[in-house]
C-alpha positions in Angstrom: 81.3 -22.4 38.9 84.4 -23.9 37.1 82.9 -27.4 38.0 79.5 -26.5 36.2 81.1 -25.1 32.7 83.1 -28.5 33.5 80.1 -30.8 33.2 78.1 -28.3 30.9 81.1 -28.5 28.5 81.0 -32.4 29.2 77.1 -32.7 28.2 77.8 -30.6 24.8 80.6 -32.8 23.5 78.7 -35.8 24.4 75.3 -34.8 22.3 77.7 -34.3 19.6 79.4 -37.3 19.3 76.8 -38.7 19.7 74.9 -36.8 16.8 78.3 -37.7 14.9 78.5 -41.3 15.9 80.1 -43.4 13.1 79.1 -47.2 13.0 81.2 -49.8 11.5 80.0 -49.0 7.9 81.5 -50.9 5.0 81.3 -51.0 1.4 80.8 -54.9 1.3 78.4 -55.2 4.2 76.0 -57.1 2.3 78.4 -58.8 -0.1 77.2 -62.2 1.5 74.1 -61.7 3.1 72.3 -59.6 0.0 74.7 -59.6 -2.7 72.2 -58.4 -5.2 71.0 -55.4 -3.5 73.3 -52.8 -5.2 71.6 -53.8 -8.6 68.0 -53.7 -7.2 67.8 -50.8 -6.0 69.8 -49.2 -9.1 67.2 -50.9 -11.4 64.5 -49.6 -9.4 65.7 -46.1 -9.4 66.5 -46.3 -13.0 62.6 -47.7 -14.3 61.0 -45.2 -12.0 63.6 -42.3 -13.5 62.7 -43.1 -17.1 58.9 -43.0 -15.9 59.2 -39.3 -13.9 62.0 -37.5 -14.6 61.8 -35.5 -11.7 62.8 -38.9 -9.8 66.8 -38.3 -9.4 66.3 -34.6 -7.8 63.6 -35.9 -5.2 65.4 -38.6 -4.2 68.8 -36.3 -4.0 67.3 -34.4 -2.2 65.1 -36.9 0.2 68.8 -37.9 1.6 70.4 -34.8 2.2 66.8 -34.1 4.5 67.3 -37.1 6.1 70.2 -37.5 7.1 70.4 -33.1 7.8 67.8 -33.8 10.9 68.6 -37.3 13.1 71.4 -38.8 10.8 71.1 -41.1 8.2 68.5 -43.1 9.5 65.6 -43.6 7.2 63.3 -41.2 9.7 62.4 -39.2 6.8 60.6 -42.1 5.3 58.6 -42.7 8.8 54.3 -42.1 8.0 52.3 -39.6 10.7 50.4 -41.4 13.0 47.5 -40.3 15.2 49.6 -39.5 18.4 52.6 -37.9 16.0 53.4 -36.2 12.8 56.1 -37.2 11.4 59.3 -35.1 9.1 57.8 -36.2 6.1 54.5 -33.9 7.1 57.0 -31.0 8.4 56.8 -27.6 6.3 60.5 -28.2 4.5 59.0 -32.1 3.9 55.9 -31.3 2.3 57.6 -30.9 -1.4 59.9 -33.9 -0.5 58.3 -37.2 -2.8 58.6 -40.0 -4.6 58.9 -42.1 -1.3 56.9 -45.1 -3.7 60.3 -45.6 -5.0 62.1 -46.5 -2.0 59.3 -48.3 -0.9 59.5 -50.3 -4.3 63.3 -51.1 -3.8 62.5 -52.3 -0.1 59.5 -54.9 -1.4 61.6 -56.1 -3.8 64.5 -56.1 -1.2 62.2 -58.1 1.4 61.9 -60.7 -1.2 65.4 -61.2 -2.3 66.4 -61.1 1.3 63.9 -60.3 4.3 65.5 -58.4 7.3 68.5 -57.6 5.9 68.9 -54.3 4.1 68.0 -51.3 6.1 65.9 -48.1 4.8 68.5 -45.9 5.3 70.4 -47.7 3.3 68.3 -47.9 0.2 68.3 -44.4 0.3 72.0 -43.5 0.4 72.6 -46.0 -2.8 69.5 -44.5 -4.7 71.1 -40.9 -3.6 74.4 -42.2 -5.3 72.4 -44.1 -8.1 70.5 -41.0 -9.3 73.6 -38.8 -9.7 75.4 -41.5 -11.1 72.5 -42.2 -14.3 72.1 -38.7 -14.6 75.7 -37.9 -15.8 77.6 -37.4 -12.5 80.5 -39.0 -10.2 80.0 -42.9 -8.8 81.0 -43.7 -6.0 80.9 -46.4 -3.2 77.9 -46.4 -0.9 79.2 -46.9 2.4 76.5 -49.4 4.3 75.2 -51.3 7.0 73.3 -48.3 8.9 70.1 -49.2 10.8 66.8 -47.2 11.1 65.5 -45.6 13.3 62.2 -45.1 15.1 61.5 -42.0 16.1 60.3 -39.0 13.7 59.1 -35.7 14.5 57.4 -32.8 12.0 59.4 -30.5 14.5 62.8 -31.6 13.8 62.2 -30.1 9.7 63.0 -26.5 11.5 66.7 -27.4 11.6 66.8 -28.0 7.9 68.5 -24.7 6.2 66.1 -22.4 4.8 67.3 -20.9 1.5 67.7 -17.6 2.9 70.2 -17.7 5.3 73.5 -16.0 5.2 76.4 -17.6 4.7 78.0 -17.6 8.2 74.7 -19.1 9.6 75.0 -21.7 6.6 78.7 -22.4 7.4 77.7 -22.6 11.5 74.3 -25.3 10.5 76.9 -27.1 8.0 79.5 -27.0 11.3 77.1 -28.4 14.0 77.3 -31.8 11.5 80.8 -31.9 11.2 80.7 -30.6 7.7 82.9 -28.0 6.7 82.8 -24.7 3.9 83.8 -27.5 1.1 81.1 -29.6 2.0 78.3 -27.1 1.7 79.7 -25.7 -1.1 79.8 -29.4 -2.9 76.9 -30.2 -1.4 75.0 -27.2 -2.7 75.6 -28.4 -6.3 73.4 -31.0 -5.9 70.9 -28.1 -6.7 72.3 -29.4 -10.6 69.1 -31.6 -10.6 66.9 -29.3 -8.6 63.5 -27.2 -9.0 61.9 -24.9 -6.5 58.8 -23.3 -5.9 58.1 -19.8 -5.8 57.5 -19.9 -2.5 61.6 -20.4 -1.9 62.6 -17.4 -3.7 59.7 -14.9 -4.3 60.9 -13.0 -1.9 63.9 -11.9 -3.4 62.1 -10.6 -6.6 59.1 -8.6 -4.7 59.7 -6.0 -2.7 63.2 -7.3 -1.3 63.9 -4.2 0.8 62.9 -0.5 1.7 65.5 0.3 -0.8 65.8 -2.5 -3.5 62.5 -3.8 -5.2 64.3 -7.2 -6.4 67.9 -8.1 -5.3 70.5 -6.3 -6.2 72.9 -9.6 -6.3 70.7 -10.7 -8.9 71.5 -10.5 -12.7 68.4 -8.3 -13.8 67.6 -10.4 -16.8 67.0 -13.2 -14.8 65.3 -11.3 -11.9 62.5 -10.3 -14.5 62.0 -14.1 -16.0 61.4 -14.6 -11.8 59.2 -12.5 -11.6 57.2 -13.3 -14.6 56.8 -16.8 -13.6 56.1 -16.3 -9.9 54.0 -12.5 -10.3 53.6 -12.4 -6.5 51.6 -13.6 -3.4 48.9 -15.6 -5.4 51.2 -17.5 -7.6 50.3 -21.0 -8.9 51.5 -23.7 -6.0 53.0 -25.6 -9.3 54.7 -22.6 -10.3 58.5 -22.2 -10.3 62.0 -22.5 -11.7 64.8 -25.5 -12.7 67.9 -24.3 -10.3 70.3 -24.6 -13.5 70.0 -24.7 -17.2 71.0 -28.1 -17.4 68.6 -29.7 -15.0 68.2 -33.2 -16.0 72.0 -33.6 -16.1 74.3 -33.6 -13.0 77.1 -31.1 -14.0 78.9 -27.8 -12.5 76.6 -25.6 -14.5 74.6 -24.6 -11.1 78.5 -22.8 -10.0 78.4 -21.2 -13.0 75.0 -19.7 -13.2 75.8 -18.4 -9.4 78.9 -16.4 -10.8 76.4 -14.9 -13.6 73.8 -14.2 -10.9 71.4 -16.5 -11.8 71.7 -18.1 -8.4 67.7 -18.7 -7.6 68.3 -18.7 -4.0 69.5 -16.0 -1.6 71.9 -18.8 0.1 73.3 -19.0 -3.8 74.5 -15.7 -3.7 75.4 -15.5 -0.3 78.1 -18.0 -0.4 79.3 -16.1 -3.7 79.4 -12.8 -1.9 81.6 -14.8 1.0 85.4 -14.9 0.5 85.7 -17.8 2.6 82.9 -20.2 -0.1 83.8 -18.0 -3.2 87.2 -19.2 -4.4 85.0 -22.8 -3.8 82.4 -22.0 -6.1 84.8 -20.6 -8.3 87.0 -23.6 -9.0 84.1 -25.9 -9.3 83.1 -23.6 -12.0 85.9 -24.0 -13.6 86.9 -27.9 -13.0 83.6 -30.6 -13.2 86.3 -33.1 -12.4 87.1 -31.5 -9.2 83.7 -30.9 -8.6 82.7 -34.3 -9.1 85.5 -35.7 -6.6 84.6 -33.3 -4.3 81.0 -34.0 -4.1 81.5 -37.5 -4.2 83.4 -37.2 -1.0 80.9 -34.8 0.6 78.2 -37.4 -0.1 80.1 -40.0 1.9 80.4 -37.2 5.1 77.1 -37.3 4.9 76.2 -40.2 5.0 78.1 -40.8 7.9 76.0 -38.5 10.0 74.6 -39.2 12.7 74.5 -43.0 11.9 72.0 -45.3 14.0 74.2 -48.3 15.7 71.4 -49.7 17.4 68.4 -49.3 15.3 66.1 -51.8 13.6 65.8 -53.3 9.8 62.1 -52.0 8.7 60.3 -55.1 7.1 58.2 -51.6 5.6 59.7 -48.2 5.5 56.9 -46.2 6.4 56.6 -47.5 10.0 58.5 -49.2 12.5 58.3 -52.8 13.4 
C-alpha cells in the first residue's frame, strides 16, 4: 500500500510540473532575430482597437482562456477540423473573438520574419498591448514560448464558470500555481469586460426558494439586470459592461464589487471571503497597487504551462 500512495503521489507531482513547466523565457528573445515584432503587433492591436472598440477586452480575455486550459500555447487559436473540435468551438469559447487580429499580426509577422515568432506569443504581447492603450500598467512580455498542437472543445470545462464560490475559485486558481492575489488581480481585468445575460441571469430570476434576486446584490442595480436581460428569452446580444468605466483599464471593477454592483456571482463571492476581501479592498483603494499587482499576475500567467517543445505556426489557426 505505502509503495502505491508512493508512486500515485509520484504521478501527481509529475502532471504538475509538468502542467507548470517554465521554458527559458526572456524579454529579449527576439531582440536579434525579429527586432521589430514588439511594434507590429502593438500597431496591429492599436488600428484594429480604434476600428472595434470591443478589441482590447476580447483579446484580454482570449489569453487568460488560453493559457487557463494547456498553458500558454496559442491552442485557443487552433480551427475545428472534421475529426476534432477544437477550444475555440467549446461552450466558454463561443463568445471568445476577434482571432482576425492575431491572425493579422502573424501575416505581417511572417513577412518581417518567417518562422520566428510564435502564436502564443503574439497573444501575450497584444494581452499586454491592450491594457497598456487602454489606460493601464506596461509591462515586459516575457517570450520565446512555442505552440502547440493539440486542441480540444473538451478542455473549455476547466475554464471557471462565473458562479463558483470562492474556495472552488481559490482551489482552480491553485491547480495553476496561482494564488488568492492572483485571482483577485486577475479578476480586474473584468475593467474592460461585457457579459451576456446568459453569465448572470441567474442571479436576478428566481435565485433561490427564498430570494427572488440575490441578496448580495445592491437592489438598484439588480433591477437595471433585470430590465436588460427580462428572463429565459432574452436577446443573445443582450447584456451588461462589468464596470462603469469599460473602455478604460482602471480599479473601478473593485469598487463597484464593494457597492454590489459586482455582475457576477464569483464578484461577490470573493467579497463575501475574508481571505480575497481585504484584496479587493485595497485595490479599491490604490490603482497603483493594483496596476503592479496585475502586472505581475499577467507575467504568472503567462508562464503557465509553457510549451518547450512545440512548433512556430507559419498560420495560427492550424498546425504545420
Amino acid at each position: 500500500m505505502a509503495a502505491q500512495a508512493t508512486k500515485t503521489i509520484f504521478f501527481i507531482l509529475l502532471s504538475f510540473a509538468i502542467f507548470r513547466s517554465h521554458a527559458a523565457l526572456n524579454a529579449h528573445y527576439y531582440d536579434q532575430t525579429c527586432p521589430q515584432a514588439e511594434f507590429i503587433v502593438a500597431q496591429t492591436v492599436r488600428n484594429a482597437s480604434l476600428f472595434d472598440p470591443k478589441v482590447p477586452a476580447r483579446l484580454l480575455r482570449m489569453f487568460f482562456h488560453d493559457c487557463f486550459i494547456r498553458g500558454c500555447d496559442a491552442s485557443i487559436l487552433l480551427d475545428s477540423t472534421p475529426g476534432n473540435k477544437a477550444e475555440k468551438d467549446g461552450p466558454p469559447n463561443v463568445s471568445v473573438r476577434s482571432f482576425y487580429v492575431i491572425d493579422d499580426a502573424k501575416a505581417k509577422l511572417e513577412k518581417a520574419c518567417p518562422h520566428t515568432v510564435s502564436c502564443a506569443d503574439v497573444v501575450a504581447m497584444a494581452a499586454r498591448d491592450v491594457v497598456t492603450m487602454t489606460g493601464g500598467p506596461y509591462w515586459n512580455v516575457l517570450k520565446g514560448r512555442k505552440d502547440g498542437r493539440v486542441s480540444k472543445a473538451s478542455d473549455t470545462t476547466n475554464l471557471p464558470p462565473p458562479f463558483l464560490n470562492a474556495t472552488q475559485l481559490i482551489q482552480t486558481f491553485a491547480n495553476r500555481g496561482l494564488d488568492i492575489k492572483d485571482l483577485v488581480a486577475l479578476s480586474g481585468g473584468h475593467t474592460l469586460g461585457f457579459s451576456h445575460c446568459s453569465s448572470f441571469v441567474a442571479r436576478v430570476h428566481n435565485f433561490s426558494t427564498v430570494h427572488a434576486t440575490d441578496p448580495s446584490m445592491n437592489a438598484e442595480f439588480a433591477s437595471v439586470l433585470k430590465q436588460k436581460c427580462p428572463g429565459s428569452n432574452n436577446n443573445g446580444d443582450a447584456g451588461q459592461l462589468l464596470d462603469s468605466t469599460a473602455t478604460q483599464f482602471d480599479n473601478d471593477y473593485y469598487k463597484q464589487i464593494i457597492a454590489g454592483k459586482g455582475v457576477f456571482g464569483t464578484d461577490q463571492a470573493m467579497y463575501n471571503d475574508q481571505r480575497s476581501r481585504p484584496i479587493i479592498e485595497a485595490f479599491a483603494k490604490d490603482q497603483n497597487l493594483f496596476f503592479t499587482e496585475f502586472a505581475a499576475s499577467m507575467i504568472k500567467l503567462g508562464n503557465v504551462g509553457v510549451n518547450e517543445v512545440g512548433e512556430v505556426r507559419v498560420n495560427c489557426r492550424r498546425i504545420n
